[in-house]
C-alpha positions in Angstrom: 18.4 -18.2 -19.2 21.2 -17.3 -21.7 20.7 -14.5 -23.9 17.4 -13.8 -22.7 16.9 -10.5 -21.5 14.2 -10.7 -18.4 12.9 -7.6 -16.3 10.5 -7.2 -14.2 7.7 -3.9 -15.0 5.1 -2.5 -13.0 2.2 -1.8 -15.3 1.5 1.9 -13.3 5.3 3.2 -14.3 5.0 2.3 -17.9 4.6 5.3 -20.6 1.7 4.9 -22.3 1.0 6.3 -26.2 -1.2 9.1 -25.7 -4.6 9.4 -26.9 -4.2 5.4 -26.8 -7.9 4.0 -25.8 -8.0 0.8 -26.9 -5.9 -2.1 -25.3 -4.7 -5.2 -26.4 -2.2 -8.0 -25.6 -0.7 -7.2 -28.9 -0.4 -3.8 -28.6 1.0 -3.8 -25.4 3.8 -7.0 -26.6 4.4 -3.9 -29.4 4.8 -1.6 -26.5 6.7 -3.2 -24.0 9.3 -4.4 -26.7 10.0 -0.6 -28.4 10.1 0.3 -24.6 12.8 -2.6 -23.9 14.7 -1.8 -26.8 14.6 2.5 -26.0 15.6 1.2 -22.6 12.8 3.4 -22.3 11.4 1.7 -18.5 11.8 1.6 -15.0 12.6 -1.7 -13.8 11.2 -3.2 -10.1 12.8 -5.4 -7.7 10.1 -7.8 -6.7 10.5 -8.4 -2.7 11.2 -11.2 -1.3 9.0 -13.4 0.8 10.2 -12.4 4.1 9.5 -8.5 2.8 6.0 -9.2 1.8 4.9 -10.9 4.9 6.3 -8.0 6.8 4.3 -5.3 4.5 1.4 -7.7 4.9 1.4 -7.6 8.5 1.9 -3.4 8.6 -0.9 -3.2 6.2 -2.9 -5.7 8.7 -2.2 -3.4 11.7 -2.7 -0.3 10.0 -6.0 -2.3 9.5 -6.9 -2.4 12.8 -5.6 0.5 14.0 -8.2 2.6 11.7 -10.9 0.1 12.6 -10.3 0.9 16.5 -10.1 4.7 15.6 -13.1 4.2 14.0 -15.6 2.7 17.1 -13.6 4.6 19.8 -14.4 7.8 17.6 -18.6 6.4 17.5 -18.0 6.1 21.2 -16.5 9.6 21.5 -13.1 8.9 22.2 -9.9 9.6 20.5 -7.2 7.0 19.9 -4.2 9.5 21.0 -1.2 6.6 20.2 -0.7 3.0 18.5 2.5 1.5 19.8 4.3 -1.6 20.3 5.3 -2.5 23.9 7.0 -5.6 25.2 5.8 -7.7 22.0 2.1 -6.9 22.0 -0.2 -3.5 20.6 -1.6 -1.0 22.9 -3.9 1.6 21.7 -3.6 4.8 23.9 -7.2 6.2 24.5 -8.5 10.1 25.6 -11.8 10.2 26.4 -13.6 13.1 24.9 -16.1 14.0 27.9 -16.3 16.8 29.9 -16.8 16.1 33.4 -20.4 17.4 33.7 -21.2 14.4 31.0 -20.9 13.5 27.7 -23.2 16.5 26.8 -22.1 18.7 29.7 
């Protein structure tokens, strides 16, 4: 595109007019082109598709790691480490129980 200037903006790092309540799409096209022009805004890279898969799958064992954490912990037992061995997850578990029982 020739002579077009294109960036990319993430809605949460633009300024915003104070005391500003009301939103429109012409208000913000007002906006966003005194910011452009100010070079008033932080542009973002947007990732590419190998990157997002790979935040998608930390985000999906982050997932499960807080689900596990969560029914050992109902179980009474701590999740102590989440590591990666030899390709595949292993949760590392410490049972909270003393030896005379769980109430011992």
């Amino acid at each position: 595109m020739a002579g077009i200037r294109f960036e990319v903006l993430a809605p949460s790092r633009l300024q915003r007019p104070a005391g500003e309540r009301v939103k429109t799409d012409a208000r913000d096209a007002l906006h966003l082109a005194k910011l452009l022009r100010l070079d008033e805004f932080t542009a973002v890279r947007v990732p590419s598709l190998a990157e997002e898969a790979a935040r998608d799958l930390v985000r999906a064992r982050e997932g499960v790691a807080g689900a596990a954490r969560r029914h050992l912990a109902a179980c009474g037992e701590r999740v102590t480490d989440v590591g990666e061995r030899e390709g595949r997850f292993e949760l590392a578990v410490r049972r909270d129980v003393s030896p005379h029982g769980r109430h011992g």
